[in-house]
C-alpha positions in Angstrom: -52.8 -4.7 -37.0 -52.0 -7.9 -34.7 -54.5 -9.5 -32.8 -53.6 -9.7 -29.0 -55.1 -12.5 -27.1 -54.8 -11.8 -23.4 -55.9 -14.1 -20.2 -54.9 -16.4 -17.7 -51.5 -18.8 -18.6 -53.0 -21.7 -18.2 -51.3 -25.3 -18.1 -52.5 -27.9 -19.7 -54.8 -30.1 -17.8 -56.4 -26.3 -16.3 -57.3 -25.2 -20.0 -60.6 -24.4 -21.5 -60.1 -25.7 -24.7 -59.5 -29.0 -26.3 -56.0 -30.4 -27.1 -56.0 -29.7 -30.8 -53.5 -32.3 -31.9 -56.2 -35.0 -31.2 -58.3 -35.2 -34.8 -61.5 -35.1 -33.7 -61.3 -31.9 -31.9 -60.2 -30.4 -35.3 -62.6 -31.5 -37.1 -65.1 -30.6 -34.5 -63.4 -26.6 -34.1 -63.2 -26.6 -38.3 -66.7 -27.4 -38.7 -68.5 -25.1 -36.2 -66.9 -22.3 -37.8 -67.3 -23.6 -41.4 -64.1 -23.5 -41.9 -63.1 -23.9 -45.7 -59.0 -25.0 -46.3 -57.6 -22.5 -48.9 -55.4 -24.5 -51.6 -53.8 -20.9 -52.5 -51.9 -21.0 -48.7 -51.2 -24.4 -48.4 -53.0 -25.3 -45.3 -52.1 -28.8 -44.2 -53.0 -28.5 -40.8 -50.7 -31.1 -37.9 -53.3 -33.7 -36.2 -50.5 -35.4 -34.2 -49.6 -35.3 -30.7 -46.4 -37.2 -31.1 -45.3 -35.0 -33.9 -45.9 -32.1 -32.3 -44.3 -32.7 -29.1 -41.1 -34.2 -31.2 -40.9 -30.5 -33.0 -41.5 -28.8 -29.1 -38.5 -30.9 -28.2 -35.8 -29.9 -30.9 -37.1 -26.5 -31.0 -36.0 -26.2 -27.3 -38.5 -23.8 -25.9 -38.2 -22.7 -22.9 -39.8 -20.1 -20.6 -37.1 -17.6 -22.2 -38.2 -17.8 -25.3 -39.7 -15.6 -27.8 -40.7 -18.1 -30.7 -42.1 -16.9 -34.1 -44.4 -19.3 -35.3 -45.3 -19.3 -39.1 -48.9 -19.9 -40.0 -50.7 -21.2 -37.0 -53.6 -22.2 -38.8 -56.0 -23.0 -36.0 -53.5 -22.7 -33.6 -52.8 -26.1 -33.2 -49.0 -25.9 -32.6 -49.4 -22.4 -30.8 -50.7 -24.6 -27.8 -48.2 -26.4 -27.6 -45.6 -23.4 -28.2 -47.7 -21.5 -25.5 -47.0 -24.0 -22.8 -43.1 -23.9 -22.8 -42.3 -20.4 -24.0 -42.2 -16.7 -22.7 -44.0 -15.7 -26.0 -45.3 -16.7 -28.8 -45.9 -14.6 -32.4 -47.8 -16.3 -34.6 -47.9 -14.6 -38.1 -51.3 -16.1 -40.1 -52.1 -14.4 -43.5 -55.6 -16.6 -43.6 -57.8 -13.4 -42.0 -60.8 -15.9 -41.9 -58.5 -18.0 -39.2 -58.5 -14.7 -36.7 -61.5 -16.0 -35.1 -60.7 -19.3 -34.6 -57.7 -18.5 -33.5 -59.4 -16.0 -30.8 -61.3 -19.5 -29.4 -58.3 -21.3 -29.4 -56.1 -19.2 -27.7 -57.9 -17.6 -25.0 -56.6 -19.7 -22.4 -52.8 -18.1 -23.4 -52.0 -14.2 -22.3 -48.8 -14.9 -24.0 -49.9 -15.2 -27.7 -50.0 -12.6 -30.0 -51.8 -12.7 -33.4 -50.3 -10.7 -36.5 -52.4 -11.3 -39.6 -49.7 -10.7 -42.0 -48.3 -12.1 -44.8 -44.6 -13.1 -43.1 -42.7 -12.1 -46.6 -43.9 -8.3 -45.8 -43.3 -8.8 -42.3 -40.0 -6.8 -40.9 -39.2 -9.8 -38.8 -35.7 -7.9 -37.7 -37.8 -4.7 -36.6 -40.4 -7.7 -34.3 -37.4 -8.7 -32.9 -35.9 -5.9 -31.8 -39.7 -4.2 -30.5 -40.8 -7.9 -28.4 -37.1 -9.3 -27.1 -34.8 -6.7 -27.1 -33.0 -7.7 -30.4 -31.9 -10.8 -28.9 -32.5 -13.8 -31.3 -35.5 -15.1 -31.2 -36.7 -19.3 -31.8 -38.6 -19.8 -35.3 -41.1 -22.4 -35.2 -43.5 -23.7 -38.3 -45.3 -26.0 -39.9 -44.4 -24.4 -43.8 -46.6 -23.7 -46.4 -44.7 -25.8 -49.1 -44.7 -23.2 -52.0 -42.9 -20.4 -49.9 -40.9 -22.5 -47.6 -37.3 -21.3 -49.8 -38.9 -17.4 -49.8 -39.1 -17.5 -46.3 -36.2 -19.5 -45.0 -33.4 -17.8 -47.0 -35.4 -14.3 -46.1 -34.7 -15.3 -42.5 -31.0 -15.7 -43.2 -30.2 -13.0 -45.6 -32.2 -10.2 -43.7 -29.6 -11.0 -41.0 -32.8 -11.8 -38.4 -31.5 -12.5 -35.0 -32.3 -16.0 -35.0 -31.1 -19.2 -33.0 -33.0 -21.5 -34.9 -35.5 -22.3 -36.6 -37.4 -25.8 -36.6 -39.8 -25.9 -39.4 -41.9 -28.7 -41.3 -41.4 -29.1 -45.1 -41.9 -31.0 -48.0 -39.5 -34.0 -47.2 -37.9 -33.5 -51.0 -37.0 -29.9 -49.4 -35.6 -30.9 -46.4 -33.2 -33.8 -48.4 -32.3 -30.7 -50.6 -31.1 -28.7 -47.3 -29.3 -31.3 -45.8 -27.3 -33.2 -48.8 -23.8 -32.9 -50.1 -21.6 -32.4 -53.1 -22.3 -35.1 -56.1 -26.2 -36.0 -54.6 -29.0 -35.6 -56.5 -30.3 -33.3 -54.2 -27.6 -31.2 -53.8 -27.9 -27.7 -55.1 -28.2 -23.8 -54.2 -30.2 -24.4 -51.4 -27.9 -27.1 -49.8 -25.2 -24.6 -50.0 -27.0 -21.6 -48.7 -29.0 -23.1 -45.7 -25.5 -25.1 -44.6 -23.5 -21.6 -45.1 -25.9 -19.8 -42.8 -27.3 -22.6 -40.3 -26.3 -26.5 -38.8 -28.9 -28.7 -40.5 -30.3 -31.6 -38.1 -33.4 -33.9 -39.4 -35.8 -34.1 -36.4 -38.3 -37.2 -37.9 -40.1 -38.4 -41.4 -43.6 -37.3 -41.2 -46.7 -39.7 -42.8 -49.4 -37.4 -44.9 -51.3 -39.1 -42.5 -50.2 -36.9 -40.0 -52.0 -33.8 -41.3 -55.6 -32.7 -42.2 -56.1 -32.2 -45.1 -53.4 -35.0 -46.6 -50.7 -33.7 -48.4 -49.6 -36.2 -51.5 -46.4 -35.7 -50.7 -43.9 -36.6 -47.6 -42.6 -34.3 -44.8 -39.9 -33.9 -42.5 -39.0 -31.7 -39.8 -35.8 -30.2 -40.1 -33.9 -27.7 -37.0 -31.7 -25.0 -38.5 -29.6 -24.0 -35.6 -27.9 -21.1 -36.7 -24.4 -20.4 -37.0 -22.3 -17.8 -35.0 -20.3 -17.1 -37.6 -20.4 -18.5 -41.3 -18.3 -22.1 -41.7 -16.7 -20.1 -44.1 -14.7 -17.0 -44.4 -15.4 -15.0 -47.9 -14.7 -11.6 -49.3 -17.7 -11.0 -51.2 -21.1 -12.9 -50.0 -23.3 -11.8 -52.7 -20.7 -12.7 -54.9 -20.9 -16.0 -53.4 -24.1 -16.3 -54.0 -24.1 -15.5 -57.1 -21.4 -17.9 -58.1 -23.8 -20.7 -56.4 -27.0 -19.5 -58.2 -25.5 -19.5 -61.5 -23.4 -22.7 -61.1 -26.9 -24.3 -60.5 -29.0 -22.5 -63.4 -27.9 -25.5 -65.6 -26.4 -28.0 -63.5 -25.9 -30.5 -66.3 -23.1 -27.3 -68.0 -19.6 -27.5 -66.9 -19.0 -24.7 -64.1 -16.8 -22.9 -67.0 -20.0 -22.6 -69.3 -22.4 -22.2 -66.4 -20.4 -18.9 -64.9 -19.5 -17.2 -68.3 -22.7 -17.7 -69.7 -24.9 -15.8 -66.3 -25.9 -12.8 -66.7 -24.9 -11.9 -63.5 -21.4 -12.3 -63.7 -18.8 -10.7 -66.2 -16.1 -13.4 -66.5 -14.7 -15.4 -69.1 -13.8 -19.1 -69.3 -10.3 -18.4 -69.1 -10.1 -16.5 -66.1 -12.9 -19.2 -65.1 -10.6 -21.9 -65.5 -7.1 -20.0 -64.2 -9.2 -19.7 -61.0 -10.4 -23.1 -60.9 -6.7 -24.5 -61.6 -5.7 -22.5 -58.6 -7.7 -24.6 -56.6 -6.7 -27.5 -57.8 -9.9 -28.5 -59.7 -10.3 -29.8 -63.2 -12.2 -27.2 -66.1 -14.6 -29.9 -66.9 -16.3 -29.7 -63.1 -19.4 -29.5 -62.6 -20.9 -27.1 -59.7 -22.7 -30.2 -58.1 -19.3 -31.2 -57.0 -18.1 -28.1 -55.3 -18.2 -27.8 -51.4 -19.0 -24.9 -49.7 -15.3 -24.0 -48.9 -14.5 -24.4 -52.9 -17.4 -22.3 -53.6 -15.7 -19.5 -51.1 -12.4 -19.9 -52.5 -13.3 -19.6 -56.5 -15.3 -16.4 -55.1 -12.3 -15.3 -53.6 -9.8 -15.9 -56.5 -12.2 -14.1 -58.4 -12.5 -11.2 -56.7 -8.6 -10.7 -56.5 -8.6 -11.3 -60.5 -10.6 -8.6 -62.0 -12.6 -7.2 -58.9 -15.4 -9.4 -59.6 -18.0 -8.2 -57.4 -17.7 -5.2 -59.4 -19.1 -6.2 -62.3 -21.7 -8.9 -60.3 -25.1 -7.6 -61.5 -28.0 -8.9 -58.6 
């Protein structure tokens, strides 16, 4: 059941409670309520001002915004979403944070609580019930071992989103934003950039973050596209080219495809498609663009009725 915090929309300078993105008052709030960080959900909580008004900024709240926020922790970020939105849902699967969240967020009638795990959460469904079905902002600071769960769930549930501005592990956010023949490109380059515009906000220090991470972050804005840079006449097909190209990324695209059991294709129907496109039949998936992808699907498909005999 969501916790609903309800009182007076205050501004800043008329609140009640301390600023959270100043250190001490975190360590102050964590400690009064013997607070103890759970390594299980990741919780890195933000104890930067600049930070956080950088991600309020590309996020692009504004009073007509519903914004999902994802894992509030002490509801640091939720203050600062608070002050520029129409509402905020914050979605926090740590139950022993409900109370501090209650302290924090009394000063905000336009905060509501869900203590949920967001992968069970029929995000569509909270769209439709709190704005109408129109697309909603996500904003988050991401626990970093469910930050791909919970992205692509966003996109492939078809959630009415405009974007979402989230903090990650700074490996994950290269990953999103890279191109054929990096190092970093792979499944998840392709599938964010088929679905959403990537834009890196800043590089954020573990300094920046209570307890410290031993790794990097970034935050990256996914502003979501209209319609898919694309055209394709199978998506899960697609996709399932993609996931299997990238299985073995070291294998030729030939060996990589035949050998998935997902698909049921051969190397030589494999390499007729490729030759249609005008690629060679030693090519590896990491060299493929998005549009190359989309067309081998497509050749495919026309071949043998592909998607047919795609097994997801």
């Amino acid at each position: 059941m969501p916790v609903v915090f309800t009182g007076f929309h205050r501004k800043r300078e008329d609140r009640a409670v301390a600023d959270l993105g100043n250190p001490r008052n975190t360590i102050e709030i964590i400690q009064r309520h013997a607070f103890v960080f759970q390594k299980k959900f990741g919780q890195n909580f933000l104890i930067d001002t600049h930070v956080l008004g950088k991600i309020i900024r590309a996020a692009g709240i504004t009073e007509r915004d519903f914004v999902l926020e994802i894992g509030p922790g002490i509801g640091t970020m939720t203050q600062y979403l608070a002050e520029a939105a129409g509402h905020v849902c914050a979605v926090e699967i740590d139950r022993n944070l409900i109370p501090i969240l209650e302290e924090t967020l009394a000063d905000y009638g336009n905060v509501s609580v869900l203590n949920e795990d967001i992968l069970k959460v029929d995000v569509a469904a909270l769209a439709r019930e709190k704005n109408g079905g129109r697309p909603i902002k996500v904003v988050a600071n991401l626990p970093y071992y469910i930050t791909t769960p919970i992205i692509m769930g966003l996109f492939e549930n078809h959630v009415p989103v405009e974007s979402i501005t989230v903090m990650v592990q700074k490996e994950v956010a290269d990953r999103m934003k890279s191109g054929p023949g990096s190092k970093d490109y792979g499944a998840l380059s392709l599938a964010v950039q088929y679905y959403a515009e990537t834009y890196l906000v800043a590089n954020v220090p573990p300094n920046c973050f209570m307890p410290r991470p031993k790794v990097g972050s970034a935050v990256i804005r996914l502003t979501c596209h209209r319609e898919p840079p694309v055209k394709v006449k199978d998506e899960r097909l697609l996709f399932g080219l993609i996931r299997a190209s990238f299985n073995q990324r070291r294998k030729t695209l030939q060996n990589s495809l035949s050998h998935s059991p997902e698909l049921s294709v051969t190397k030589e129907e494999i390499a007729a498609a490729l030759e249609e496109l005008g690629l060679s039949p030693t090519v590896r998936g990491e060299a493929l663009t998005l549009e190359q992808f989309a067309g081998l699907a497509d050749r495919l498909t026309d071949k043998k009725g592909l998607a047919d005999g795609l097994h997801i």
